[in-house]
C-alpha positions in Angstrom: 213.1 6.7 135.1 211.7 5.1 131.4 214.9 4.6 129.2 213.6 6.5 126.1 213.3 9.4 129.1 216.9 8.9 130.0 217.9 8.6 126.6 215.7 11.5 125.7 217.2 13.9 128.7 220.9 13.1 127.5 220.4 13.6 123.4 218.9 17.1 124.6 221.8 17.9 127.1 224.1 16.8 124.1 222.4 19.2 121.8 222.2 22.2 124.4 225.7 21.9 125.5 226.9 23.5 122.1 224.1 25.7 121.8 224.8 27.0 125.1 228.2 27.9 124.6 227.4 29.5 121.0 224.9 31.4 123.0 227.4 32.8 125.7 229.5 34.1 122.7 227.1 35.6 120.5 227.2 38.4 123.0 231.2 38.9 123.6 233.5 40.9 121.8 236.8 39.7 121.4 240.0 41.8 121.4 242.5 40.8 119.3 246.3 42.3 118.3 247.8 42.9 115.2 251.9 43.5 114.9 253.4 45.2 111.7 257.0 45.6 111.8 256.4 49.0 109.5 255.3 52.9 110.8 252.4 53.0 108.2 250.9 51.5 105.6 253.8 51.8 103.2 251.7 51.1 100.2 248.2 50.7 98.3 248.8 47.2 98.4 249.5 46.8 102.3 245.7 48.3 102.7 244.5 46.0 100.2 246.6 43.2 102.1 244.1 44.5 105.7 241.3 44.3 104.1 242.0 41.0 102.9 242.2 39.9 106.2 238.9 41.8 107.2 237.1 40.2 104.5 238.1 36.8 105.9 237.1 37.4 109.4 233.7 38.6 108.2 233.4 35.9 105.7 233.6 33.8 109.0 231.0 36.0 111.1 233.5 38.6 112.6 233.0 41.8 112.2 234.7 44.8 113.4 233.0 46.7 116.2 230.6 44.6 116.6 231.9 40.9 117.9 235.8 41.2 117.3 237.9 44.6 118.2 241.3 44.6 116.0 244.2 46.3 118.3 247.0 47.3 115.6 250.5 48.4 116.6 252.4 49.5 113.9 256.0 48.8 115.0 258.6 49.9 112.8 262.0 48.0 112.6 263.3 48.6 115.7 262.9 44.9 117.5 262.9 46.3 120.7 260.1 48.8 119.9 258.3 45.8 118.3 258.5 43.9 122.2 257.4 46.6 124.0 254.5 46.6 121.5 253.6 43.2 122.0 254.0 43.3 125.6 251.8 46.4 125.7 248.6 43.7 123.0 249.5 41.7 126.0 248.7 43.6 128.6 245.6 45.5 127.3 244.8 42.0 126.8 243.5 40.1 124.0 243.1 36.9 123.1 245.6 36.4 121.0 248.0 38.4 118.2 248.6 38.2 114.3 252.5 39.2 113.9 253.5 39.7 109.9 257.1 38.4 109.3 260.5 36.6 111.4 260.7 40.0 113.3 257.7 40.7 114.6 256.6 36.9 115.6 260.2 36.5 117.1 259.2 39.8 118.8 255.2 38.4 120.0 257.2 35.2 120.9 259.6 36.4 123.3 257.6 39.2 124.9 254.0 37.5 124.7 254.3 34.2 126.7 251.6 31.8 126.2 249.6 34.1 124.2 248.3 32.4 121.0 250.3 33.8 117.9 248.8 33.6 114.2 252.0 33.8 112.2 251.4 35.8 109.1 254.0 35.1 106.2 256.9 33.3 108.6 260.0 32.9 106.5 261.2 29.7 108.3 259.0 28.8 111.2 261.3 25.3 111.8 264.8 27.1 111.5 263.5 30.0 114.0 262.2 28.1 116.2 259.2 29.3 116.0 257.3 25.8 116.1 258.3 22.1 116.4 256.9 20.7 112.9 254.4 22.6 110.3 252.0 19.8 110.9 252.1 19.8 114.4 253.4 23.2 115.5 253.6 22.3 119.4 253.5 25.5 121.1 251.5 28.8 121.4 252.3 29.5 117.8 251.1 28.7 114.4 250.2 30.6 111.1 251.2 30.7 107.3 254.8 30.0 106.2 256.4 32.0 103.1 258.0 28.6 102.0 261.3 30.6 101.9 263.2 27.9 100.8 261.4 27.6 97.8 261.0 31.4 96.9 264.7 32.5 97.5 265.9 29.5 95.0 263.2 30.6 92.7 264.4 34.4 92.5 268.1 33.2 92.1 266.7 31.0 89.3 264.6 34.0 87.7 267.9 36.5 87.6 270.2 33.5 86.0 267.1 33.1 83.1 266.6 37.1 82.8 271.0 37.4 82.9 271.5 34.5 81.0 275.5 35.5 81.2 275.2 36.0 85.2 278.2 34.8 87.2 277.4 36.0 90.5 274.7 36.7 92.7 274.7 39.3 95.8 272.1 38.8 98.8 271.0 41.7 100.9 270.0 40.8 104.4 269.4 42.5 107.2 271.7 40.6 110.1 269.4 41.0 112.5 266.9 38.6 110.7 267.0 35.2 112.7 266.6 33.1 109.8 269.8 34.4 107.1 271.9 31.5 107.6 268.8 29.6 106.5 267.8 31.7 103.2 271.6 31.8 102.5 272.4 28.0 102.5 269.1 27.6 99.9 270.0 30.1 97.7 273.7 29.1 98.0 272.7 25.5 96.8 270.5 26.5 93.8 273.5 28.9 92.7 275.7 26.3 92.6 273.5 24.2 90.3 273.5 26.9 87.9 277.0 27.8 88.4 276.5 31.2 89.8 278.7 31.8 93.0 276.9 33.6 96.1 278.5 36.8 98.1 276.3 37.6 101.2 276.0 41.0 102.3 274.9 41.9 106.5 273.8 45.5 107.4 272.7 46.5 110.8 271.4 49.9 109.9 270.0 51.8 107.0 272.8 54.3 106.4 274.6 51.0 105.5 272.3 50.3 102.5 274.3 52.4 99.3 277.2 50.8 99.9 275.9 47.1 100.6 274.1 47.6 97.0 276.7 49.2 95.2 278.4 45.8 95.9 276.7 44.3 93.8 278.7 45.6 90.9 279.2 43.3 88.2 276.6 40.5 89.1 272.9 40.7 90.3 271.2 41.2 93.7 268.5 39.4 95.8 267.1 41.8 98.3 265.8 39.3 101.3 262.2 40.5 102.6 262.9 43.1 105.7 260.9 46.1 107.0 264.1 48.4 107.3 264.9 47.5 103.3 261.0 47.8 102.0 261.0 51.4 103.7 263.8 52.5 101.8 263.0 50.2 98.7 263.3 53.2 96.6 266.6 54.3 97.1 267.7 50.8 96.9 266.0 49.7 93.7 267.3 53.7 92.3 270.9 52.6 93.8 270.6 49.0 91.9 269.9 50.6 88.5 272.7 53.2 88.6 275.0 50.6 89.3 273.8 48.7 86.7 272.8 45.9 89.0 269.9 44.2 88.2 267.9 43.0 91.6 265.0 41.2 92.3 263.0 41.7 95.4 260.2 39.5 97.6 257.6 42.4 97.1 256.1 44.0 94.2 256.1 47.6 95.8 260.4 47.8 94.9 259.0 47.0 91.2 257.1 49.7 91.1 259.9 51.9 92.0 262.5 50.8 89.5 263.4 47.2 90.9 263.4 44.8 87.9 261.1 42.0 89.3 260.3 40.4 92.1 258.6 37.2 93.0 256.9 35.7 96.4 253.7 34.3 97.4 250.8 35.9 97.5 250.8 38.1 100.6 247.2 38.1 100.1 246.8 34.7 100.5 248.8 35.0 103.8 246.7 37.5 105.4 243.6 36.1 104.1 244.6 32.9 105.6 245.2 34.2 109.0 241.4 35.4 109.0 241.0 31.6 109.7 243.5 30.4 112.1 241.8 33.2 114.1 238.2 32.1 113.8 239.9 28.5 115.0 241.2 29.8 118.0 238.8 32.3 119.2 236.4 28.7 119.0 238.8 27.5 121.2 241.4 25.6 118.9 245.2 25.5 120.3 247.7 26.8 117.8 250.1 23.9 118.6 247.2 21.1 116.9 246.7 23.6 113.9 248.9 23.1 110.6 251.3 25.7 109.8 249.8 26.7 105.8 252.1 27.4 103.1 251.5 28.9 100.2 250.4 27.5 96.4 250.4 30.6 95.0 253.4 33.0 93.7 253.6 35.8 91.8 256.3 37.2 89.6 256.0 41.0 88.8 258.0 42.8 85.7 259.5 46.1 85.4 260.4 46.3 81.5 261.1 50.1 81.4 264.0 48.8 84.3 264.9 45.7 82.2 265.7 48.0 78.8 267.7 50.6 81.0 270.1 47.8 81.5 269.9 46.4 78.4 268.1 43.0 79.1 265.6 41.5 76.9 263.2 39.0 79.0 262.8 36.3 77.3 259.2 35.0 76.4 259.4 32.9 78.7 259.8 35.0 82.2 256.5 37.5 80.1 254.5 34.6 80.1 254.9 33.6 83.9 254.8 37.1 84.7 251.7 37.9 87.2 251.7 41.6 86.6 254.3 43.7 83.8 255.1 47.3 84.5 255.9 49.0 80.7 
C-alpha cells in the first residue's frame, strides 16, 4: 500500500472515530436524577433556580424530552427518605444525579455507589468528605461548592456592621448537618476578630425551632442553610422579630418574610453551573478529573421595613452592597 494511502486511510479513521460516536448519541436519550431535600417548590425563586438549570442544559444541546429525560425526586428533610430516593434514581437507572445541598449529596453518596454525582451548592465538599481536593475531586463526585467558609464569616461580619453595638452572635443549625463543626469553627474565628462571642444552638426536629430562636435574646442570629429551617422560615424570621432578634439568613426567601437580610451566592449560579458538569459527563468525563466550582458571585438582600421594627438604621454602606432592598 502507497504511504499517502496509508496516511490517507488513518487521518479518515481519525476523523470518523468522533463522528461515529457523536452519531451513536444523536439518537439516545439520557435519563438523568435530580435530588431536592424540600416537598415542593417552596418559592418563585426555586422555579426560577430549575429553569436556570434547563436553560443551561439547552444552551449545551439538551433538551427535555427530546435527548435528556430529568427524573426529580423531591425529598423533604427526612435523610432517610432522601436515600430511599436516591436508591430508587438508581435503580430506575440513570446516568447520573444532581443532589442540592450537604444532605441530599451525603444522601446520593451513601445510597448511590459509583453513580456520578453533580453536587449542587455543597457547603464543605473537603470537611464532608465528599471529595479528596476541589481541584481533583477523586471519586464519583463533583459539582459547585457554596464556599461556606467564606459566606458564614461574611454574615457574622454583616450583623456586627448593621448592630454596630452587637456582643453576641447565635447560630441555628440543624445537628444533623454533617458539616456544623465546620461552619461553627469559621464563624467562631471571624467573631473573635470583631469581639463578638459565639453560642451555637443544635435542633433535631422542627418543634424545637421557637425556643432555639428565642435564644437568641439579647444578641443576633445566623440561621445556617437547612431544608427543615427554609420550610418554616416564616415562623422563624416572625419568632426573630418578636424577640427582637435580628437574624440573617443564607437565602433571600426568609427576607421576604420578615428576616432582616441575608447573604449567599448566587444559587443561580450554582444550578446553572451544574447544567455543565452534566453535559461533561454524559460526554464521558469522570467527576473525580472535574474541578469542584465555587462561586464569585454573592448577594446580600435587605428587609428595611424589619430593620426599622427593631430600631436599626443600615448604614450607607450595607444599602450600597445591597443586591436587592425590600421597603
Amino acid at each position: 500500500m502507497e504511504r499517502r494511502t496509508f496516511v490517507n486511510l488513518v487521518a479518515g479513521s481519525c476523523l470518523l472515530g468522533p463522528l461515529a460516536v457523536r452519531a451513536q448519541q444523536a439518537g439516545k436519550v439520557f435519563r438523568i436524577g435530580l435530588l431536592i431535600p424540600e416537598t415542593e417548590p417552596t418559592s418563585t425563586v426555586r422555579t426560577a433556580e430549575l429553569e436556570a438549570l434547563r436553560a443551561g442544559l439547552r444552551d449545551l444541546g439538551w433538551v427535555e424530552g427530546k435527548n435528556i429525560i430529568i427524573e426529580t425526586r423531591w425529598a423533604g428533610a427526612n435523610p432517610q427518605r432522601q436515600r430511599e430516593l436516591a436508591a430508587e434514581l438508581k435503580a430506575l437507572p440513570v446516568a447520573l444525579i444532581l443532589a442540592l445541598g450537604t444532605t441530599a449529596i451525603a444522601a446520593v453518596r451513601d445510597s448511590a455507589p459509583g453513580l456520578p454525582v453533580v453536587m449542587i451548592a455543597a457547603g464543605d465538599p473537603i470537611g464532608s468528605k465528599f471529595v479528596v481536593s476541589l481541584g481533583r475531586p477523586g471519586g464519583d463526585l463533583t459539582g459547585t461548592s457554596q464556599a461556606g467558609e467564606e459566606v458564614l464569616s461574611k454574615q457574622v461580619e454583616l450583623l456586627s456592621v448593621a448592630v454596630p453595638k452587637l456582643k453576641r452572635v447565635s447560630v441555628l443549625m440543624n445537628s444533623a448537618n454533617p458539616g456544623n463543626g465546620f461552619f461553627f469553627a469559621a464563624m467562631s474565628r471571624r467573631a473573635r476578630t470583631l469581639g463578638l462571642t459565639v453560642d451555637r444552638i443544635d435542633v433535631a426536629a422542627e418543634d424545637q425551632l421557637d425556643g432555639a430562636v428565642s435564644r437568641g435574646k439579647g444578641g443576633a442570629l445566623v440561621v445556617v442553610n437547612d431544608p427543615m429551617f427554609l420550610r418554616r422560615r416564616e415562623g422563624i424570621a416572625t419568632l426573630a422579630l418578636r424577640s427582637q432578634v435580628p437574624s440573617v439568613y443564607g437565602r433571600r426567601e426568609y427576607v421576604e418574610v420578615g428576616g432582616l437580610m441575608s447573604y449567599t451566592s448566587s444559587l443561580t449560579w450554582h444550578w446553572r453551573s451544574a447544567a455543565g458538569f452534566v453535559d461533561k459527563i454524559l460526554k464521558g468525563a469522570k467527576p473525580a478529573d472535574l474541578p469542584v466550582e465555587q462561586p464569585t458571585m454573592f448577594e446580600l438582600v435587605l428587609n428595611l421595613k424589619t430593620a426599622k421594627a427593631l430600631g436599626i438604621a443600615i448604614p450607607q454602606s450595607l444599602l450600597q452592597r445591597a443586591h436587592e432592598v425590600i421597603a
